[in-house]
C-alpha positions, 0 to 999 in steps of 0.5 A: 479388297477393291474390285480387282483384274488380275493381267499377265504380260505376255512376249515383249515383256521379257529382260535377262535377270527377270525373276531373280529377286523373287528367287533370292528373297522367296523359297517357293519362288526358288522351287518353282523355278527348279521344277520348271528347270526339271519339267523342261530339261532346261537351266532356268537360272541360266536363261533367265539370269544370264546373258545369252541368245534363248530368252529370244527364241519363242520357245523359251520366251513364253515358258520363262515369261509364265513362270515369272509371272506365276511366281509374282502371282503365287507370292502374292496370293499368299498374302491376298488369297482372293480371286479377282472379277476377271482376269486377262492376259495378253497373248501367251498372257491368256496362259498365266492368267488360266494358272492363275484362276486354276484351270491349269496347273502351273508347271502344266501350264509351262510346259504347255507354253514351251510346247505353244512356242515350238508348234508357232516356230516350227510353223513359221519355218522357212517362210521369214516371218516376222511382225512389225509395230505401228504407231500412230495411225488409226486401227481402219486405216492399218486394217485397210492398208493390210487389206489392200497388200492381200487383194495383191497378194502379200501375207500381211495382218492386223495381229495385236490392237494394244491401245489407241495409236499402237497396232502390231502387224504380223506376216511375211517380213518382206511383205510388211517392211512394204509396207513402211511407205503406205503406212508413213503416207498414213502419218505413222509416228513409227513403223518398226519390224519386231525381233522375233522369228515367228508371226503371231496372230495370223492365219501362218500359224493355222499348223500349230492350231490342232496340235495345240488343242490335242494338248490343252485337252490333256490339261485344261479343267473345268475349274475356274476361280474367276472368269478370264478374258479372251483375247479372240472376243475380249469376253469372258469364259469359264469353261473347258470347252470354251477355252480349247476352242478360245486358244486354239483361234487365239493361234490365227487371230488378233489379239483384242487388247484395248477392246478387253479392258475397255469392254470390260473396265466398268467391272473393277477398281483397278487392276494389278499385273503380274510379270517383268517389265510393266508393259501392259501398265503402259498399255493401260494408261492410254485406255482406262483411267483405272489405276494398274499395280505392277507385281514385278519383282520382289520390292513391287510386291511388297510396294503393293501389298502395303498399299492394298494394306493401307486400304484398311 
């Protein structure tokens, strides 16, 4: 097989009816999603597959977000059971992309995400955090309006560089809905606040830092098939040690997107994503020349494996 990054999508990515194919066509894809159900106490065939307000409650987005695409990735890796030269996720990515080179356990690495996502909502509790998507203006020139809100006092930050063009801010909702005339004044193509109740990547979630690492430590190994990327530095780890330290800063610091294919783009062929939705593919068009694949449902994956097929 080509020289291959293995990426994982992370929130954003999620749709109602994601996964279902894989469950419909795939007996083991249907006992995951049992055991995730019996791990959390939770239907997972209900919030994934049917209408209903949870899928949007971070708690219950990261766990459905992982377990799809770890499903994606086991159904692929039981035809190609070869690990890839790194891989990558974004955000709550960084999780499925652990499960996948076997520092983690699958199942305990959903129930480490549906905890990640209760300890990032408890802390943004109460203070009407959010985060807003920019496009069109230059990383230097967000980093400097961000800047110049907290000289005045506002909680606003940098918190996903996703390509050239494309930056997330997170913070105190009022706080960064002030910001929509400097960054217009900017030339912003778009400036539009997010739904989400939480605000990722920024130091409001330094409550959640601790708690998250005291559980990563009952979990994580030392057992990496491949090096995964991290979002803090968009350099490579294999260790334990580095990843409790990794993920818990990965809580209040932005997530290096584009600087992580970039850094490390000279490394592989191309790259396959595994979840719902492609994002990370869009992502990548405006950052590497690279082909991505996307795994995303039970067609895709076979899409895919026969073209790695017809590679001889």
């Amino acid at each position: 097989m080509k020289k291959t990054a293995f990426l994982f999508p992370g929130q954003g990515s999620q749709a109602i009816g994601m996964g279902k194919s894989f469950v419909e066509h795939s007996p083991a894809a249907a006992q995951m999603l049992e055991a995730a159900g019996e791990a959390l106490k939770i239907d997972m065939a209900n919030l994934l597959f049917e209408p209903n307000d949870l899928l949007e409650q971070t708690k219950y987005t990261q766990p459905a977000i992982l377990l799809v695409s770890m499903m994606a990735y086991r159904l692929f890796s039981e035809k190609i059971p070869e690990a890839p030269a790194f891989a990558l996720g974004h955000s709550l990515g960084e999780f499925s992309a652990l499960a996948a080179v076997g520092a983690i356990d699958w199942l305990e690495a959903v129930k480490l995400v549906h905890l990640r996502g209760d300890l990032m909502q408890k802390a943004c509790e109460g203070i009407e955090a959010g985060m807003m998507v920019v496009l069109g203006v230059a990383d230097e020139d967000v980093e400097a309006i961000c800047q110049d809100a907290r000289e005045q006092g506002k909680k606003v930050w940098p918190a996903n560089y996703n390509a050239d063009g494309q930056i997330v801010i997170a913070g105190i909702k009022s706080d960064l809905e002030s910001l929509e005339e400097p960054l217009k004044a900017a030339k912003a193509r778009r400036v539009m606040l997010l739904k989400m109740s939480v605000a990722s990547h920024c130091p409001l979630l330094e409550p959640a830092v601790t708690p998250l690492q005291e559980a990563l430590e009952k979990v994580l190994t030392d057992r990496f098939a491949a090096p995964v990327i991290s979002n803090v530095t968009a350099k490579a780890y294999n260790t334990k040690a580095e990843a409790l330290d990794l993920l818990g800063r990965q809580l209040v610091s932005p997530v290096l997107y584009k600087q992580s294919i970039r850094g490390n783009d000279d490394l592989v062929d191309r790259y396959i994503e595994f979840g719902h939705g492609g994002v990370l593919k869009g992502l990548n068009r405006r950052t590497t020349k690279k082909p991505t694949l996307v795994v995303g449902d039970y067609d895709s994956l076979n899409a895919v494996l026969d073209e790695i097929a017809g590679e001889g």
